[in-house]
C-alpha positions as CSV (number, residue, x, y, z in Angstrom):
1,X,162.2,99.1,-52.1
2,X,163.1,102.5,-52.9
3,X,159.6,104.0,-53.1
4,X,159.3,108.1,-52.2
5,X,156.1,108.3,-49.6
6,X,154.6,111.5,-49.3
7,X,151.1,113.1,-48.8
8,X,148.9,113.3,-51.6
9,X,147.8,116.7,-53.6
10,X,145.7,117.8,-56.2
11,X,147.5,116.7,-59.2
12,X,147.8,113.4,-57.7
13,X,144.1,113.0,-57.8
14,X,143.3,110.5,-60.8
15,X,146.0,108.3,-60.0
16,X,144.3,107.8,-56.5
17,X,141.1,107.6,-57.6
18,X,142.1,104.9,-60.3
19,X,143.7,102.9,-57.5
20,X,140.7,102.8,-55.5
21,X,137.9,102.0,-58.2
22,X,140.6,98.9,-58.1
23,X,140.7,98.3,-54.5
24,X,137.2,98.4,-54.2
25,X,136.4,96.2,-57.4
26,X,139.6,93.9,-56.4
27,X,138.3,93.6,-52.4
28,X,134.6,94.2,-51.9
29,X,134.5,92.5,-48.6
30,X,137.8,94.9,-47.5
31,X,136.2,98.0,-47.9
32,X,132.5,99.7,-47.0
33,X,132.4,101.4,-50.3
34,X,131.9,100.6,-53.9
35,X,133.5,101.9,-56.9
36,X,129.9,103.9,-57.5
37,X,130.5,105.9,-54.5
38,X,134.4,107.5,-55.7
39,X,134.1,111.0,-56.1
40,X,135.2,112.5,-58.9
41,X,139.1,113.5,-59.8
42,X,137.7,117.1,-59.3
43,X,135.9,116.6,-56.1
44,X,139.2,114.6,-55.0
45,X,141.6,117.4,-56.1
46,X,139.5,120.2,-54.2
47,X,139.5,117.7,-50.7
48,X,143.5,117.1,-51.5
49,X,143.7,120.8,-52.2
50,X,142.0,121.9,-48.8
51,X,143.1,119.2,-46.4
52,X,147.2,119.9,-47.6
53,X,148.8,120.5,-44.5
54,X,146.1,120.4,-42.2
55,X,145.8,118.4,-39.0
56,X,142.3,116.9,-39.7
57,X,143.1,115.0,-43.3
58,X,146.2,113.1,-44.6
59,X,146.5,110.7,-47.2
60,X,149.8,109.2,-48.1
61,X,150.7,107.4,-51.1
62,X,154.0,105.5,-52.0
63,X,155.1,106.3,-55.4
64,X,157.8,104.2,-57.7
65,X,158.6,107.4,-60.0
66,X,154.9,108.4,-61.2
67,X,153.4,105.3,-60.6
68,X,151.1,105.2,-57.2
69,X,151.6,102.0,-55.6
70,X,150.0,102.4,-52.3
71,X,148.3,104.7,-50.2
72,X,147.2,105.2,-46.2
73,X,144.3,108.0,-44.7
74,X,143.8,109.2,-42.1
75,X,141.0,111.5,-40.6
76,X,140.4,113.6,-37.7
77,X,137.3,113.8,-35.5
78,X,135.6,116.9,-35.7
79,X,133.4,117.2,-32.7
80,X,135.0,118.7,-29.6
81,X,134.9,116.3,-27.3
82,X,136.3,113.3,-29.8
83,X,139.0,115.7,-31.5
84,X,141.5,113.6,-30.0
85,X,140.8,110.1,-31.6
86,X,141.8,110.0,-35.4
87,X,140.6,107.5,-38.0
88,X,143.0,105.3,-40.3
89,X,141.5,104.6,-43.7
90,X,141.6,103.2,-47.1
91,X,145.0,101.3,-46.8
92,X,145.7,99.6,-50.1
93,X,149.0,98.7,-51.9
94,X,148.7,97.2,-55.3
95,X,148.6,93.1,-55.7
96,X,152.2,93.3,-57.1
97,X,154.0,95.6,-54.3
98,X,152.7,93.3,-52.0
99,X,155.0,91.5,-49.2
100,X,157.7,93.7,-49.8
101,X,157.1,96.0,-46.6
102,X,155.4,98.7,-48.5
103,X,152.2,98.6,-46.4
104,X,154.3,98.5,-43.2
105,X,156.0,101.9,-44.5
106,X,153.4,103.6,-45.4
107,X,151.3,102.6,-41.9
108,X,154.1,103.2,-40.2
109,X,154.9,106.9,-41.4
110,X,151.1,107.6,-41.4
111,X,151.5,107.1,-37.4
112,X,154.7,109.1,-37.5
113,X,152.7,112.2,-38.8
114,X,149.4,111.4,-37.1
115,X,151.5,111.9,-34.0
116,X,152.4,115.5,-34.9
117,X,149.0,116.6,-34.6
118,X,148.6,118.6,-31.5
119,X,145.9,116.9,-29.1
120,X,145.9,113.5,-30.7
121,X,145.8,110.7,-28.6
122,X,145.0,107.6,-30.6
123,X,143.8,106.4,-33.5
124,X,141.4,103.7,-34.5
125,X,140.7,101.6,-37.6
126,X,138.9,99.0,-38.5
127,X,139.7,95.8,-40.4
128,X,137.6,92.9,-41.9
129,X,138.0,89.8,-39.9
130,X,138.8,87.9,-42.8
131,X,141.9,90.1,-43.5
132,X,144.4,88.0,-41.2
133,X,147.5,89.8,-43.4
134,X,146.3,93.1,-42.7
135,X,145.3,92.3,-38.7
136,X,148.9,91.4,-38.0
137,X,150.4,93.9,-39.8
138,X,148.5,96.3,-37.8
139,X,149.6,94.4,-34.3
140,X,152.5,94.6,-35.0
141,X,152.7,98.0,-34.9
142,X,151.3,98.4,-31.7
143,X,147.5,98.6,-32.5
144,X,145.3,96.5,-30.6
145,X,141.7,94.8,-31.1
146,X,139.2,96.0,-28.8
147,X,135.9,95.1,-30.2
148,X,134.5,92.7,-33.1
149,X,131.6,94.5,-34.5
150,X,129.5,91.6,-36.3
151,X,127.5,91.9,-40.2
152,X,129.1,95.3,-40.7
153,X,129.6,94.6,-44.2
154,X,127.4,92.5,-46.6
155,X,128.3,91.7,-50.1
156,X,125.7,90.3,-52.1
157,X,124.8,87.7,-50.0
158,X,127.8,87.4,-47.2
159,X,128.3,89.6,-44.5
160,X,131.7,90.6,-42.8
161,X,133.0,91.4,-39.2
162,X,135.1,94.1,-38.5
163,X,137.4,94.5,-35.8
164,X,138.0,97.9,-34.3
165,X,141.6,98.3,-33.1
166,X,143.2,101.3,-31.1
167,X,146.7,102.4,-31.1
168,X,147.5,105.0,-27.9
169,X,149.6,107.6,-29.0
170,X,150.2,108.6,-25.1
171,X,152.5,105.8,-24.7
């Protein structure tokens, strides 16, 4: 696949929030938000706009042309003594991209550029339980589980585990 990757800016901002009223609607029990709780393209354009070549905020998306096809976050702590543990987010690549390595690329260059960051040391995400696809793709890049934190989501009347896994950038 010959998809560009690259961080996301402001005018990339209603494509991306498109994408995730669709995750969100497409995998409740994936994600701890709901399509209610997407800011607006503005809000989103501002937080692109701000965060652009910082080492606290990244979002990447993988793009075929103009089309957004995936995309990867990640976030830095803010407090002092946590400012070197980052946090991978919102990893999504559209039903029909799927299996063709796209979410290994885009994790994979997230990593690359969370690793730039002066001071960071690892980063941690969490992952539904359920998601075994999404749990091996993330062992095999060299994240680990270290906890199982029970009923962290509920939809409707289910609840979901998450698993917290680490990858140490020291290594």
């Amino acid at each position: 696949m010959a998809s560009l990757i690259r961080a996301l800016g402001p005018d990339d901002a209603a494509s991306y929030r498109e994408q995730r009223i669709r995750a969100l609607c497409e995998h409740p029990d994936a994600f701890g938000r709901t399509p209610e709780e997407v800011p607006t393209v503005e809000t989103l354009a501002e937080q692109f706009r701000l965060d652009a070549g910082t080492e606290e905020y990244l979002m990447l998306g993988a793009f075929d042309g103009s089309v957004l096809l995936g995309v990867a976050g990640c976030h830095r702590e803010r407090a002092i003594k946590q400012r070197h543990i980052a946090f991978v987010w919102g990893i999504y690549v559209v039903p029909e991209h799927r299996g063709t390595g796209l979410g290994r690329r885009l994790v994979a260059e997230l990593v690359a550029r969370a690793r730039t960051w002066k001071g960071l040391e690892c980063l941690w995400l969490d992952v539904t339980t359920v998601n075994t696809t999404a749990r091996a793709l993330y062992a095999s890049l060299g994240f680990r589980g270290v906890a199982i934190k029970p009923r962290v989501l509920k939809v409707d009347d289910r609840y979901y585990d998450e698993e917290l896994m680490v990858l140490d950038l020291t290594t």
